[in-house]
C-alpha positions, 0 to 999 in steps of 0.5 A, a space after each residue: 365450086 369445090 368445097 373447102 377444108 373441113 375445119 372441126 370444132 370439138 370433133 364435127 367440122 364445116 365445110 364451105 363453098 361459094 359461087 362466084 358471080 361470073 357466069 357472066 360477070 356483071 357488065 355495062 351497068 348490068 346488076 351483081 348476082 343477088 342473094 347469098 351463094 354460099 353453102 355449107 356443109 356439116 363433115 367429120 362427124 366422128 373423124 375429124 382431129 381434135 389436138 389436145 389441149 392444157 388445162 389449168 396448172 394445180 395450185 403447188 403442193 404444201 412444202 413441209 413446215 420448218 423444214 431442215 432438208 432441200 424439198 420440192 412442191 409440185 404442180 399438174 396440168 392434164 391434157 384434157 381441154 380438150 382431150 386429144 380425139 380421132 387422131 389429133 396430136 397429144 399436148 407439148 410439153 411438160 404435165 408436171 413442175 416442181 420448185 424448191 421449197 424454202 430451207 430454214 437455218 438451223 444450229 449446227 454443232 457448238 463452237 469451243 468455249 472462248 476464253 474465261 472474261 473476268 475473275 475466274 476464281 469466283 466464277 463456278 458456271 458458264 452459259 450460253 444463250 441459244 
């Protein structure tokens, strides 16, 4: 019976073996083994590997109020669930997103004046509705 992997659960691990009920196998009516053949066994105490794991994403940064000029908010993720031990592989992947924040429009320079409509003789004022 040889014992089997040792697979951890954050950090300690178990190992496994059973027997076989073949020494001799049952025959000619004769009854299977009775009971329960199997062991385990605690391994890895302090040096079995533990890969990272993500944790959850942030929530996005604000992006900036009314803004005029292209900007970004981001989001974080830590490896850290679990964190990476005894060897085990760091997280894949990428601990930072970002994404473009919405730009609003805004008033650029005046066009020229349009052409006078109406009796310009007794009109003294333009203006213009922004």
């Amino acid at each position: 019976m040889a014992w089997g992997s040792c697979f951890p659960s954050t950090g300690n691990g178990l190992q496994t073996r059973s027997g076989l009920c073949d020494n001799p196998q049952p025959n000619n009516g004769g009854r299977n083994c009775q009971g329960n053949y199997t062991e385990q066994l605690q391994c890895c105490e302090s040096d079995c590997p533990v890969d990272g794991g993500w944790s959850d994403w942030s929530t996005w940064s604000d992006c900036p109020a009314d803004s005029l000029v292209n900007t970004t908010n981001s989001r974080i993720r830590t490896c850290s669930k679990p964190s990476p031990q005894f060897g085990g592989a760091n997280c894949t992947g990428d601990s930072v997103e970002t994404d473009c924040c919405p730009v609003n429009g805004g008033f650029g320079a005046w066009t020229v004046w349009s052409v006078c409509s109406g009796n310009c003789i007794e009109a003294h004022t333009q203006s213009a509705s922004v």
